[in-house]
NUFI-68996 format. One record per residue (C-alpha): residue in three letters; x, z, y. Coordinates in pm, 1 decimal. Layout:
<atoms>
['ALA', [X, Z, Y]]
...
</atoms>
This chain:
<atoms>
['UNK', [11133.0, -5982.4, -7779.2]]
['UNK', [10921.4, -6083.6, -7479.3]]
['UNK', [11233.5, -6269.5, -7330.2]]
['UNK', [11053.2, -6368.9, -6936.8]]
['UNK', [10927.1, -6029.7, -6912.1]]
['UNK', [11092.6, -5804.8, -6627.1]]
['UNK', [11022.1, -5537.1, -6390.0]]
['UNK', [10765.7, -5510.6, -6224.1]]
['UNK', [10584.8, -5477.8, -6491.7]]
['UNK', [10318.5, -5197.9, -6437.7]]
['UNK', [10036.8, -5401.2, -6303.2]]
['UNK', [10063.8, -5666.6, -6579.2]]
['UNK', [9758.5, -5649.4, -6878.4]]
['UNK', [9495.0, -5452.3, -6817.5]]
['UNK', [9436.5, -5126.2, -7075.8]]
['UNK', [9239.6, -5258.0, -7366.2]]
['UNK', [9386.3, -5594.6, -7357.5]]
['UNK', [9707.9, -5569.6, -7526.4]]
['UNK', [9614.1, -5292.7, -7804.4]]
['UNK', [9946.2, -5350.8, -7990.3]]
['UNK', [10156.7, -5318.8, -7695.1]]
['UNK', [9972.9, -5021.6, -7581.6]]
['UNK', [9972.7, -4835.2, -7926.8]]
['UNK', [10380.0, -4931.7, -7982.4]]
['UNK', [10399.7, -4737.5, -7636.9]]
['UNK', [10215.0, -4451.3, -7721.5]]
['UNK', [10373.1, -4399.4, -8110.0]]
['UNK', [10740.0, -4572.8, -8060.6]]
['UNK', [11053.5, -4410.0, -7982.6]]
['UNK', [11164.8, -4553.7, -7667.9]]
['UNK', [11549.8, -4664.8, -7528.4]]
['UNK', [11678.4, -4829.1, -7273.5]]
['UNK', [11929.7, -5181.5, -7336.0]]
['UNK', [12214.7, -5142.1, -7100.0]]
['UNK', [12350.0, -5443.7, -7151.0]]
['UNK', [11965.4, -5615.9, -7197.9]]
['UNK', [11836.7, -5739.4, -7515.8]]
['UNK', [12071.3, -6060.2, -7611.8]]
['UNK', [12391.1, -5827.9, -7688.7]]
['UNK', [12174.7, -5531.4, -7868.5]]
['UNK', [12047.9, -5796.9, -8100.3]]
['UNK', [12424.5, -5905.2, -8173.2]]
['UNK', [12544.9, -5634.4, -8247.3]]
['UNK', [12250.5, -5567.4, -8507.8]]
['UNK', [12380.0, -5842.5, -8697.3]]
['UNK', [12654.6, -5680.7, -8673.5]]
['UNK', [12839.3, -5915.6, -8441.8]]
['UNK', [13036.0, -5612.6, -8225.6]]
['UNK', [13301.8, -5929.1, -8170.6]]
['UNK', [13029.4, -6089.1, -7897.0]]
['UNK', [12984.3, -5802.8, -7719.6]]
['UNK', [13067.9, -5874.5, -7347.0]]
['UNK', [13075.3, -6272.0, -7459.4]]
['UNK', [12976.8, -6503.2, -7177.1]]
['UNK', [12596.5, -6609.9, -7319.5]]
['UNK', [12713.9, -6989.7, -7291.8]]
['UNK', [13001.2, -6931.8, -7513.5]]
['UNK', [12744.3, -6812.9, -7795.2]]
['UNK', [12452.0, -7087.8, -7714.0]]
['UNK', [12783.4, -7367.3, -7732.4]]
['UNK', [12763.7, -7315.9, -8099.4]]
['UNK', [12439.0, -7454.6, -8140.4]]
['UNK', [12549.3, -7790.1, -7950.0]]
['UNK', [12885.9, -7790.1, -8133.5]]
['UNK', [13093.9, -7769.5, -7800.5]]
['UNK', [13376.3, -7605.7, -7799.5]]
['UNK', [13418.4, -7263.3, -7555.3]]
['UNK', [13760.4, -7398.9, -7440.0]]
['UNK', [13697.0, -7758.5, -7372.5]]
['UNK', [13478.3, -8056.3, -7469.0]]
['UNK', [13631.4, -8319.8, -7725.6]]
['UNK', [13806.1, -8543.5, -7458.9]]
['UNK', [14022.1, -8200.8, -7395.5]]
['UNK', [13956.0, -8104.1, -7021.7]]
['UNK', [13918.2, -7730.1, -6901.0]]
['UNK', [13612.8, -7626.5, -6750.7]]
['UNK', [13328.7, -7339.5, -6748.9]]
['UNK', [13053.0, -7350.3, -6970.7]]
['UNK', [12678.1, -7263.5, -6833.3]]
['UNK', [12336.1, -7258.2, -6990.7]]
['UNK', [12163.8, -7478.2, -6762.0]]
['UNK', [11791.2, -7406.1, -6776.3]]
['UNK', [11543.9, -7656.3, -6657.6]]
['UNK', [11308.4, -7536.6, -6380.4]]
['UNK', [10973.7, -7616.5, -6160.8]]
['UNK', [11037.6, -7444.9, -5808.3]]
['UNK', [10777.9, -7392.4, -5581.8]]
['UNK', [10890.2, -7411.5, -5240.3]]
['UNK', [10710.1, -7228.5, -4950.1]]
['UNK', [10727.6, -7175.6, -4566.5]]
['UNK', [10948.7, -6867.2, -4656.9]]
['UNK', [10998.2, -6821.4, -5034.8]]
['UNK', [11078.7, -6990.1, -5338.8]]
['UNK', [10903.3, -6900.6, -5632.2]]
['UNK', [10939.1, -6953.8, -5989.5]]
['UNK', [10600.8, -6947.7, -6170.5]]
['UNK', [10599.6, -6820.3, -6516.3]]
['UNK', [10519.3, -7164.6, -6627.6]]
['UNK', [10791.9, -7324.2, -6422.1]]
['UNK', [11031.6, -7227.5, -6688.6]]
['UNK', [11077.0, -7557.0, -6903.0]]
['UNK', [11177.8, -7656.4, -7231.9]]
['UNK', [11202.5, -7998.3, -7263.1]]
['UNK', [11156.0, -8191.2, -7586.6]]
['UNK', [11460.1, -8361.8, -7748.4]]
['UNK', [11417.1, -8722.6, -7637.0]]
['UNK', [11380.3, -8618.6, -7259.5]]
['UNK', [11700.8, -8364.6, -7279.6]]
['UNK', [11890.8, -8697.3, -7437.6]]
['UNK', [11759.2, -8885.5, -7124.1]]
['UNK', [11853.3, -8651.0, -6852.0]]
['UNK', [12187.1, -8604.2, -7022.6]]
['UNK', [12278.4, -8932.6, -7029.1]]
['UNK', [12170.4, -9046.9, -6648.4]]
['UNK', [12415.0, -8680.8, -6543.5]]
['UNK', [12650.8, -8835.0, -6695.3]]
['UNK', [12636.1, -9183.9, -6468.6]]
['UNK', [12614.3, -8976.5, -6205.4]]
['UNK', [12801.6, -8653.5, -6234.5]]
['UNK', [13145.5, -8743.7, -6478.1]]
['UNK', [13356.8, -8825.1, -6170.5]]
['UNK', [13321.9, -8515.0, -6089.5]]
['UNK', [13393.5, -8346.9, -6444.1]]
['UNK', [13112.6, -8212.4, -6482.6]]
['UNK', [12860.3, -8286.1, -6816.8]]
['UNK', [12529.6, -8185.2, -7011.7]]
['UNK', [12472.9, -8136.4, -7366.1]]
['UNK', [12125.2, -8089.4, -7470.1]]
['UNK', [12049.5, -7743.4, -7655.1]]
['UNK', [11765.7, -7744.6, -7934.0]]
['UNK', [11591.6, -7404.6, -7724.2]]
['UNK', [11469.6, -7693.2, -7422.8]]
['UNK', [11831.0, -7643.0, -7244.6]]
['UNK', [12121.2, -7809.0, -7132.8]]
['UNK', [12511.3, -7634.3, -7188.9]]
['UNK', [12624.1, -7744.6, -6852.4]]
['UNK', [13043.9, -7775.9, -6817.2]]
['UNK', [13175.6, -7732.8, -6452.9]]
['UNK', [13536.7, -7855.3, -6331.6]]
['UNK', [13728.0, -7638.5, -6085.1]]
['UNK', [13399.6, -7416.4, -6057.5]]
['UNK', [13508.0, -7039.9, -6182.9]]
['UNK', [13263.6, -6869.7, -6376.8]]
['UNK', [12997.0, -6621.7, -6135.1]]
['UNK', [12741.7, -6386.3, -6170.1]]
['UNK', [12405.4, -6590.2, -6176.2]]
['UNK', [12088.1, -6404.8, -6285.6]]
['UNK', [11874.3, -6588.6, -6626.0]]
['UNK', [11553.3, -6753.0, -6461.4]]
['UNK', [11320.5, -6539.5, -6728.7]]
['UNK', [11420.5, -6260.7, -6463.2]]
['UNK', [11290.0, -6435.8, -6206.0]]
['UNK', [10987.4, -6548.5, -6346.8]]
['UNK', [10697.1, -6443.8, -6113.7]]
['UNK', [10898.5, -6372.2, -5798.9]]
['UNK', [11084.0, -6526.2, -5486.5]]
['UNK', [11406.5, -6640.4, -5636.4]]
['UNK', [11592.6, -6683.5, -5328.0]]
['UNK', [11732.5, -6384.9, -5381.5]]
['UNK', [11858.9, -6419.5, -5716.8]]
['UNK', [12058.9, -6725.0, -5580.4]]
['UNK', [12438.6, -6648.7, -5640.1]]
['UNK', [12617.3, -6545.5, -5238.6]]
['UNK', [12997.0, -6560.3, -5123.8]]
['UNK', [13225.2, -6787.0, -5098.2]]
['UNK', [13353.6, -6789.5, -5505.6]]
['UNK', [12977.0, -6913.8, -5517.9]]
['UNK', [12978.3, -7166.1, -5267.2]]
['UNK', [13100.3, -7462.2, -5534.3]]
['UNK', [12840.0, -7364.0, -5753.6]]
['UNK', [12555.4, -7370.8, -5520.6]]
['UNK', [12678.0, -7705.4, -5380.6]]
['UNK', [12633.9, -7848.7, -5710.6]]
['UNK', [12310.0, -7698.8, -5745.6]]
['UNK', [12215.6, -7868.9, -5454.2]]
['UNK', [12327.1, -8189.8, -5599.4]]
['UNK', [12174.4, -8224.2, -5872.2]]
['UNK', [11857.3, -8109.6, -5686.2]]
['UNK', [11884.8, -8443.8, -5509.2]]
['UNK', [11968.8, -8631.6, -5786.5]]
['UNK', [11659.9, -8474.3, -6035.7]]
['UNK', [11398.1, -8606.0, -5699.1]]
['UNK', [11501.7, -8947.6, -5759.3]]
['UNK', [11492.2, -8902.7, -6136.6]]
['UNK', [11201.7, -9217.3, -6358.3]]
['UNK', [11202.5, -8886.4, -6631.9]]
['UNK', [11026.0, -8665.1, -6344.4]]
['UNK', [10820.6, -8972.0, -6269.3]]
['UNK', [10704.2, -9004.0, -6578.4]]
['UNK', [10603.2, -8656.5, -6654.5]]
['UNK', [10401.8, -8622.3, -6353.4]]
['UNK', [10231.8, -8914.4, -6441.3]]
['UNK', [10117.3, -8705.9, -6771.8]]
['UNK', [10040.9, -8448.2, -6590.1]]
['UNK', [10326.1, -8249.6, -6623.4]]
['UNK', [10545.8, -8047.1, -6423.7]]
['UNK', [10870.9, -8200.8, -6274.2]]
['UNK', [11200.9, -8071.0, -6320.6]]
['UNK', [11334.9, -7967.1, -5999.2]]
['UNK', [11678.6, -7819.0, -6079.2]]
['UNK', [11892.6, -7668.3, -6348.1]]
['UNK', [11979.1, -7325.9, -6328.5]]
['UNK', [12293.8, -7217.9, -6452.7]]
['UNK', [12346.2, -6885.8, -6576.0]]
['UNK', [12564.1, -6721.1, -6872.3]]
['UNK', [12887.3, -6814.1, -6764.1]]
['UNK', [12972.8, -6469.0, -6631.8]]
['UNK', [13152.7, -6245.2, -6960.4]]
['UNK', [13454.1, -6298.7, -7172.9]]
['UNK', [13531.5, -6664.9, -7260.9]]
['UNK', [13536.0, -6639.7, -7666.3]]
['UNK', [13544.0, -6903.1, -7943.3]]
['UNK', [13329.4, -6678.4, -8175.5]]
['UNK', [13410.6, -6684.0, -8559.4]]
['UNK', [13152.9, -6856.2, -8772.1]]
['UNK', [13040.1, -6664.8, -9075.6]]
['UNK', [12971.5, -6758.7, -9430.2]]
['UNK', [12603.1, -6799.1, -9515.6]]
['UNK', [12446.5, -6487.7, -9612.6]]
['UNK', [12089.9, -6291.8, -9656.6]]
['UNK', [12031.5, -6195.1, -9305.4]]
['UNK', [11763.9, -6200.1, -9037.5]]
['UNK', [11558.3, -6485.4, -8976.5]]
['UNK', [11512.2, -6621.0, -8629.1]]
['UNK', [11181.5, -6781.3, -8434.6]]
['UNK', [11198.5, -6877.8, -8148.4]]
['UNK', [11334.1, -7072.9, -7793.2]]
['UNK', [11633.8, -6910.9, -7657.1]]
['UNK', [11988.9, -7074.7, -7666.9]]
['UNK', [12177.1, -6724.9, -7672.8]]
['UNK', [11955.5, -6692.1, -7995.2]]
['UNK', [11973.2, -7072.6, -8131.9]]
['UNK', [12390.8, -7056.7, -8084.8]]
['UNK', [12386.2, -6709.5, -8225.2]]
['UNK', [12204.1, -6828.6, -8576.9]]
['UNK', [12445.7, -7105.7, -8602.8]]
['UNK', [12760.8, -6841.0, -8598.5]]
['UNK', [12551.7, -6678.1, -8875.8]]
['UNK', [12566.3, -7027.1, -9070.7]]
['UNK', [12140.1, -7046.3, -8994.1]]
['UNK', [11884.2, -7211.1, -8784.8]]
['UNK', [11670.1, -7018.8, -8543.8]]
['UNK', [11338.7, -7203.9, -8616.6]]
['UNK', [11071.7, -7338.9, -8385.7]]
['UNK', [10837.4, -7053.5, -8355.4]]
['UNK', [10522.0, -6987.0, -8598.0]]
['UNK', [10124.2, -7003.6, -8467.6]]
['UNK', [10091.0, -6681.5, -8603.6]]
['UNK', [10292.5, -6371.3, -8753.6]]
['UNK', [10144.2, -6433.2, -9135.4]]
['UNK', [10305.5, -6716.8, -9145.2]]
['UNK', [10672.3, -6563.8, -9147.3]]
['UNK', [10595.6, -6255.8, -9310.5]]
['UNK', [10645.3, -6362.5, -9694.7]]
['UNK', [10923.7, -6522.2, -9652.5]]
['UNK', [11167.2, -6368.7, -9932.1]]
['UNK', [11426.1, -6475.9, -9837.7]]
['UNK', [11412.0, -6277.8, -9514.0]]
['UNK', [11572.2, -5885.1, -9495.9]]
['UNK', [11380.3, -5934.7, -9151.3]]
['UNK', [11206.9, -6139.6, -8854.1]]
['UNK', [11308.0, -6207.1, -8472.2]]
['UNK', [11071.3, -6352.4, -8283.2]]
['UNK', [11145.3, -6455.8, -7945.8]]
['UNK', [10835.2, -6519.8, -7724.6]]
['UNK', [10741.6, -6619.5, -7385.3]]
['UNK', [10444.1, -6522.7, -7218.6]]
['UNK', [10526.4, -6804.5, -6989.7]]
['UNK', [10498.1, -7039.4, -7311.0]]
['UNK', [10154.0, -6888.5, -7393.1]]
['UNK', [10017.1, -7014.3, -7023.1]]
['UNK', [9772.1, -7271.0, -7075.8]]
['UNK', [9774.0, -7591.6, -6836.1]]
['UNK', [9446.9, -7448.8, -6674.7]]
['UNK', [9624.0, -7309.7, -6377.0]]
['UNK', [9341.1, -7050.4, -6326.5]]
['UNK', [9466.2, -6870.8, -6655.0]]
['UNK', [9652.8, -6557.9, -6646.0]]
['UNK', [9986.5, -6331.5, -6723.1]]
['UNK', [9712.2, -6099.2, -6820.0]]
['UNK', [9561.2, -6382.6, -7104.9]]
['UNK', [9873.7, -6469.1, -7201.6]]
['UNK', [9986.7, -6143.1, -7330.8]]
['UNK', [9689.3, -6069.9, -7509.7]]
['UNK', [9758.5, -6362.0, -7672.5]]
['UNK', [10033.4, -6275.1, -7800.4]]
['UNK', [9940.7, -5923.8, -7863.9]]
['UNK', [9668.6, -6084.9, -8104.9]]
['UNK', [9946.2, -6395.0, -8256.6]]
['UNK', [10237.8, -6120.8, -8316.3]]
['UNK', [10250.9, -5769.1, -8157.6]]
['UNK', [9872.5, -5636.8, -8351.6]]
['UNK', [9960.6, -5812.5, -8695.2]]
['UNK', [10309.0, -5672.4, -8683.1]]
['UNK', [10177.2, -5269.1, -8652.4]]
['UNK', [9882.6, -5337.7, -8908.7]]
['UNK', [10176.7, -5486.3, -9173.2]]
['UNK', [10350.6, -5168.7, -9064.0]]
['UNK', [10053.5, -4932.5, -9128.6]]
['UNK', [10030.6, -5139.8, -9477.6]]
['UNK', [10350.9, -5063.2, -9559.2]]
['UNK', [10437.9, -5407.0, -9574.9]]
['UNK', [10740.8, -5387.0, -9352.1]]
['UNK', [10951.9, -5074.5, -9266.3]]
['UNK', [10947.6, -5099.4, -8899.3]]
['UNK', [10904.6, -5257.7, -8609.3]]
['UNK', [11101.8, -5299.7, -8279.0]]
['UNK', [10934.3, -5465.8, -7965.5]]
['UNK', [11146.1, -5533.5, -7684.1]]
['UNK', [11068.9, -5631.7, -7288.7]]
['UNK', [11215.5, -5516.1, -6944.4]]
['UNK', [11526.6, -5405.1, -7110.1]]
['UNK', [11327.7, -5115.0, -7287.0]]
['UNK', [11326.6, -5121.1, -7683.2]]
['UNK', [11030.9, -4925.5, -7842.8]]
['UNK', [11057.4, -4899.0, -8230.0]]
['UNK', [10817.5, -4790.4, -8509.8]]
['UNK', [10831.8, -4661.3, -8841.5]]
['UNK', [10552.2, -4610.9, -9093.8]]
['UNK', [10457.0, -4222.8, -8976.3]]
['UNK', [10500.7, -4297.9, -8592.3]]
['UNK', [10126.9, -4372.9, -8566.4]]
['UNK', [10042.6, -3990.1, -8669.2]]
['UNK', [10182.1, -3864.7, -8322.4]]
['UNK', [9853.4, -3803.8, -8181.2]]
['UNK', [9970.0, -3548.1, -7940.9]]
['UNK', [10114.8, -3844.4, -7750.9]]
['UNK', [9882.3, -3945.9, -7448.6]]
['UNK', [9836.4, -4320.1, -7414.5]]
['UNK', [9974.2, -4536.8, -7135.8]]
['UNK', [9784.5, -4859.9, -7065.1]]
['UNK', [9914.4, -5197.9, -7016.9]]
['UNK', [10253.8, -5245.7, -7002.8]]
['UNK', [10368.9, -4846.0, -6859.2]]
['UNK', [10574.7, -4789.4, -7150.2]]
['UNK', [10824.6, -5110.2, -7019.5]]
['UNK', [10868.6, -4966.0, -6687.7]]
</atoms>
């Protein structure tokens, strides 16, 4: 799965560049994810109990938290809370690819911790996620529709901010913490290094059925790679770990153990700090880490297929699909529009 990768996507990688991508276009058989990419890949584990399952209540599972309350035993709605770099303009605000954050363990602990001095009295709390994000619990705030920031990577997201009044508590929170993240010594710090400041969380997830999913027995399954807390809380219900992900596709391939790989990427992640580098690099990059190695294993026979998934479009090959040579290539990224 490219997870931050969403309409519009035909401009993105020019042809040539991204010679997996373009060839799983041209050979795959392609379908579109109704319900996006997160609830398709439940349900291939065979998980039909999540479908329609607010994504928070499924990434609580990897922090141990509860769906209908935290251990002191007060109500609330559960968020993913994603931390973010905003760019403000004169009339936008834009989320850079890059802008999307995951922040290492020790600096989740610390942000956590100072929310909590500040932000208690008001019931509200963080618990750091292993993906880089915080599950964020909200008293007297009903659960709304909020859009993930991965699909708003790339554009204004002023937009995508939730409207109406059953959104107005949330937004006022938003704008809270906003104030309090500005005054934040972890932002000052990171700057210092060089790095981007957090600017806000963004809470999204919380719209779906409130479930306490069922935890399954350990069993051969799927192995995950990867930064996503859907993902992360999803592995847990499946008694694993979705791991950190590899430099390189090898690396996962002969693992036994496996019936089969996810990898969750981010061409965001592949961004170097050079800001004059490119979407455009970035997916070649991981055309060449993951996409290229996982057709020429394919052509091998050394896996049975291969399903690559972006814009809510899944293309999947089998061993044969690269002998439909009637098929007229599309360059770049067509295939995902």
């Amino acid at each position: 799965m490219i997870a931050d990768l969403y309409t519009p996507v035909t401009g993105h990688a020019v042809a040539g560049a991204v010679p997996g991508i373009e060839s799983a276009g041209r050979f795959g058989e392609r379908a579109a994810l109704q319900h996006g990419w997160r609830e398709w890949l439940a349900r291939a584990l065979g998980r039909e109990d999540l479908a329609g399952a607010a994504p928070a209540c499924i990434a609580a599972a990897a922090a141990d938290v509860a769906p209908d309350g935290p251990p002191a035993g007060a109500g609330g709605t559960l968020w993913i809370a994603t931390p973010l770099q905003l760019t403000a303009g004169a009339a936008r605000l834009y989320l850079d690819h890059r802008g999307v954050l995951r922040l290492p363990r020790a600096e989740l602990a610390a942000l956590a911790a100072a929310f909590q001095d500040t932000f208690a009295v008001s019931g509200c709390s963080l618990t750091p996620l292993s993906s880089g994000d915080f599950l964020l619990r909200t008293a007297g705030i009903a659960p709304v529709a909020t859009i993930e920031p991965a699909r708003c990577a790339g554009n204004d997201v002023a937009e995508a901010l939730p409207r109406g009044a059953a959104a107005a508590p949330l937004r006022r929170l938003v704008a809270e913490i906003e104030m309090w993240l500005h005054g934040q010594p972890l932002n000052e710090a990171r700057v210092r290094r060089g790095e981007p400041p957090v600017t806000t969380l963004w809470p999204w997830g919380a719209e779906g059925r409130a479930v306490q999913p069922e935890r399954r027995e350990a069993r051969a399954t799927l192995r995950a790679f990867g930064a996503d807390p859907y993902v992360s809380g999803l592995w847990c219900l499946q008694a694993d770990l979705c791991r950190a992900l590899p430099p390189r596709l090898q690396d996962v391939l002969a693992d036994e153990r496996a019936s089969g790989v996810v990898l969750v990427v981010e061409a965001g992640r592949e961004l170097q700090p050079d800001r004059h580098d490119t979407l455009n690099q970035s997916l070649a990059r991981l055309d060449a880490r993951f996409v290229s190695p996982a057709l020429q294993a394919l052509r091998r026979g050394e896996v049975g297929s291969v399903t690559l998934i972006a814009n809510d479009t899944r293309i999947t090959l089998r061993r044969r699909s690269h002998l439909r040579l009637w098929r007229r290539p599309r360059a770049g990224l067509r295939s995902f529009a």
